[in-house]
N, C-alpha and C positions, 0 to 999 in steps of 0.2 A: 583560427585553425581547427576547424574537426576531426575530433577520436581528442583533443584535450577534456580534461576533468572540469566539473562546472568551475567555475570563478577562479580556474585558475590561471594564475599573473607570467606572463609569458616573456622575455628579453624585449621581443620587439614592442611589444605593448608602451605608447610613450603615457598612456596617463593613467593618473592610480583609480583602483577600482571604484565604482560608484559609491560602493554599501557594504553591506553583509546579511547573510542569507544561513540561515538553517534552513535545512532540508527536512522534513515528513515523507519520506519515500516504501514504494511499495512496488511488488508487483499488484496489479488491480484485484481485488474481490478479496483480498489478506487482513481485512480490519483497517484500509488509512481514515476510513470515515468517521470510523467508530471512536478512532482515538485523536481526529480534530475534533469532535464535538469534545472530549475530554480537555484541551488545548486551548478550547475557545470557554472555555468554562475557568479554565486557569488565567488567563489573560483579559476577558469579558470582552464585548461587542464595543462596536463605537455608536458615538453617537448616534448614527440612524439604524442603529441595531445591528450590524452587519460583521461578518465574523472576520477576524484579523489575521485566521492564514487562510490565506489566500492560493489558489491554485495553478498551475502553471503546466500549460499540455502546447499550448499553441501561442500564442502572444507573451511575453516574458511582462509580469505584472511589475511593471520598474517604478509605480507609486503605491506599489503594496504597502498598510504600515508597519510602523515600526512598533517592535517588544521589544521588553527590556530582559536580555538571558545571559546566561554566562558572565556579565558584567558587562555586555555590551547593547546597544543598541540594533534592532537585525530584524530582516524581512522573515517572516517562518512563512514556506510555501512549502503547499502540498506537490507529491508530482508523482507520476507512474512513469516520466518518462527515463529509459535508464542510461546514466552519466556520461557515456562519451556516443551519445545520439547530437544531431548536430545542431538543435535549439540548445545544448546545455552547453556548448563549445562558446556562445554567444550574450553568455549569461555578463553579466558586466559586473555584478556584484561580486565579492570575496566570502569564498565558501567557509564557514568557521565552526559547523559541527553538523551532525547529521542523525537523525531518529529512523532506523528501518526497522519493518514491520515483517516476519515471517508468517506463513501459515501452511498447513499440510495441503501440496499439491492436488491431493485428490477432492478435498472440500473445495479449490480454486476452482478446478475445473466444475462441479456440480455448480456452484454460486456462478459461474461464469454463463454455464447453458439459463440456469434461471433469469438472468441480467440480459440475456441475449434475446428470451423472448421474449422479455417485458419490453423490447427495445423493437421489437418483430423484424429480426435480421435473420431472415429468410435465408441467404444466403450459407451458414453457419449452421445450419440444419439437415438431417437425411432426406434427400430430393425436395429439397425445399420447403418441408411441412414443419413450421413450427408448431414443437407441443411441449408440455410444460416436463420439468424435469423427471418428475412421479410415471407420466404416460410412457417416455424415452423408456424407464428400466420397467416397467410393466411391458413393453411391446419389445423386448428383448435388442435393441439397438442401443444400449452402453456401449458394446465393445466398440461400435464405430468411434465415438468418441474419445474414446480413448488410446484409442488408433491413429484418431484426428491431432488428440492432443502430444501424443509421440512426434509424429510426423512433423507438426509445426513446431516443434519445442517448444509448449504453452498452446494457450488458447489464441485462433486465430483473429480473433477480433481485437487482440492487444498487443499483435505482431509488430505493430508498425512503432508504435512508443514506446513498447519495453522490452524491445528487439527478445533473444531466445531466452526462453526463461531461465533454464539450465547455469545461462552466467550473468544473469541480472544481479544476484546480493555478492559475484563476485567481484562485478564491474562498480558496482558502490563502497565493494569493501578497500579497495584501490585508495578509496577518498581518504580512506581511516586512516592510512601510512600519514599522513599532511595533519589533517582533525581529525578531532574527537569523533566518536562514532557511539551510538548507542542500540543495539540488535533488541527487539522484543520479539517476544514468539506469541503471537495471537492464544494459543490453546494456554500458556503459563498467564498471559494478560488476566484473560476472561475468568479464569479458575480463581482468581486473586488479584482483581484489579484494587485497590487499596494496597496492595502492595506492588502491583505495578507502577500506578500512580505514584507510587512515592521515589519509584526508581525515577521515573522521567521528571520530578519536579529537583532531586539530588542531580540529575543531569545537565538539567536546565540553568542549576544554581539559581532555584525558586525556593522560599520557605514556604513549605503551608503543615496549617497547626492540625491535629487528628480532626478535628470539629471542619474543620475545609476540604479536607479528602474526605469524610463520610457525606457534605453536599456535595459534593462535586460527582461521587460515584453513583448518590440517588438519584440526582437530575438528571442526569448522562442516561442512566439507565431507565428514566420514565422517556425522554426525548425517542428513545431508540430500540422502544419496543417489537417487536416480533409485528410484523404486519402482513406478511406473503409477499410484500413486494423490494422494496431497496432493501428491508432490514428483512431480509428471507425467515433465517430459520433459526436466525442469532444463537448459533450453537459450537462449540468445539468440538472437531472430530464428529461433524453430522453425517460421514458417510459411511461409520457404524452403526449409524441408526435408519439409511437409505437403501444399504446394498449389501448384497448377499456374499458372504466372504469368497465365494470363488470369482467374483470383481474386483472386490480387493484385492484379492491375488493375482489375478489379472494385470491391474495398473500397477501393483508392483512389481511386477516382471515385465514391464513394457515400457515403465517411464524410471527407470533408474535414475537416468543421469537429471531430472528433475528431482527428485526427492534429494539425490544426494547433495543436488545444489542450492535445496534449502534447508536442508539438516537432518533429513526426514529417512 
């Protein structure tokens, strides 16, 4: 049935659920990648090296492996799609906790125009001209975007998987009434991951010793250097360091009911 919560067990349902599944959930361009590589660092690769959460947008990965969390056995996938879209309604496994990632809406949208053109979705751009995000606020057409991004609730190009962004971490928080739930804000991660990480391994009901959280935050952060392209600008709050405050004032007086609905 659609508009149900993932893996949840319904009357008419006559057989019990396949599995169990944690969630990594995000709206797109908020850190999930950033904090799978952290995940797949806790848990390590399989044998042909290949990382163990697994991702789920369009096919539901139903041989994804298995981790050991919470004291149970459980698929951990990644997913931007948000919970009562109608691949999650189909999910066969049992939902049993959930990791969500915030980040300041206005950094989404900037990271989301950069991902757009690296992706050359023409479409998603003023008359078609894809340019990089630096030319956009040089050539004075921020406010369309942000105009854009009002309009659509979020960025148009992640309309379709994580429906309006405005009630995306509320349509996840839904989950939290049932499981466990664990909220990280990307800008508190990054400022202190070491002590981030130790929140999601205390969530996970993982032990790791200080000597495993300081590899784990080195590696992480050699893997996912700064490059101009996936890993942009690997910053918090980069759009005090992009744009001129009468844009920020701007997007805060135009996308309220986004900030307010991730905290911001």
């Amino acid at each position: 049935m659609p508009g149900g919560l993932p893996g949840e067990r319904r009357d008419e349902d006559a057989s019990p659920p396949a599995g169990k599944v944690c969630w990594l959930a995000s709206y797109p361009k908020s850190g999930n990648t950033w904090l799978r590589y952290i995940l797949n660092e806790i848990f390590g690769y399989d044998d042909e090296g290949k990382s163990r959460v697994i991702s789920f947008l369009k096919a539901y990965p139903a041989n994804a492996p298995l981790v050991s969390l919470r004291g149970q056995q459980s698929k951990l996938l990644k997913t931007h799609l948000h919970p009562v879209h109608q691949r999650m309604s189909l999910v066969p496994d049992e939902s049993i906790a959930a990791i969500l990632i915030r980040r300041h809406p206005l950094d989404i949208l900037l990271s989301a125009l950069n991902y757009a053109k690296l992706r050359d979705q023409s479409k998603f751009f003023l008359k078609g001209n894809v340019k990089s995000v630096e030319a956009i606020i040089a050539d004075g057409e921020f406010p369309h975007y942000i105009d854009l991004f009002s309009r659509n609730d979020g960025f148009p190009l992640f309309s379709g998987s994580s429906g309006a962004m405005s009630k995306y971490l509320g349509r996840w928080r839904q989950l939290g009434v049932k499981v466990p739930i664990l909220e990280l804000r990307y800008e508190d991660f990054t400022a202190d991951p070491k002590s981030g990480l130790r929140e999601v391994a205390a969530f996970l009901q993982i032990d790791l010793s200080c000597a495993e959280i300081k590899r784990i935050v080195e590696t992480v952060d050699q893997m996912t250097q700064k490059n101009d392209r996936f890993f942009w600008k690997r910053r918090a709050y980069n759009f005090t360091h992009m744009l001129p405050q009468e844009l920020v004032e701007l997007f805060t007086d135009t996308c309220k009911p986004q900030l307010a609905g991730f905290g911001y």
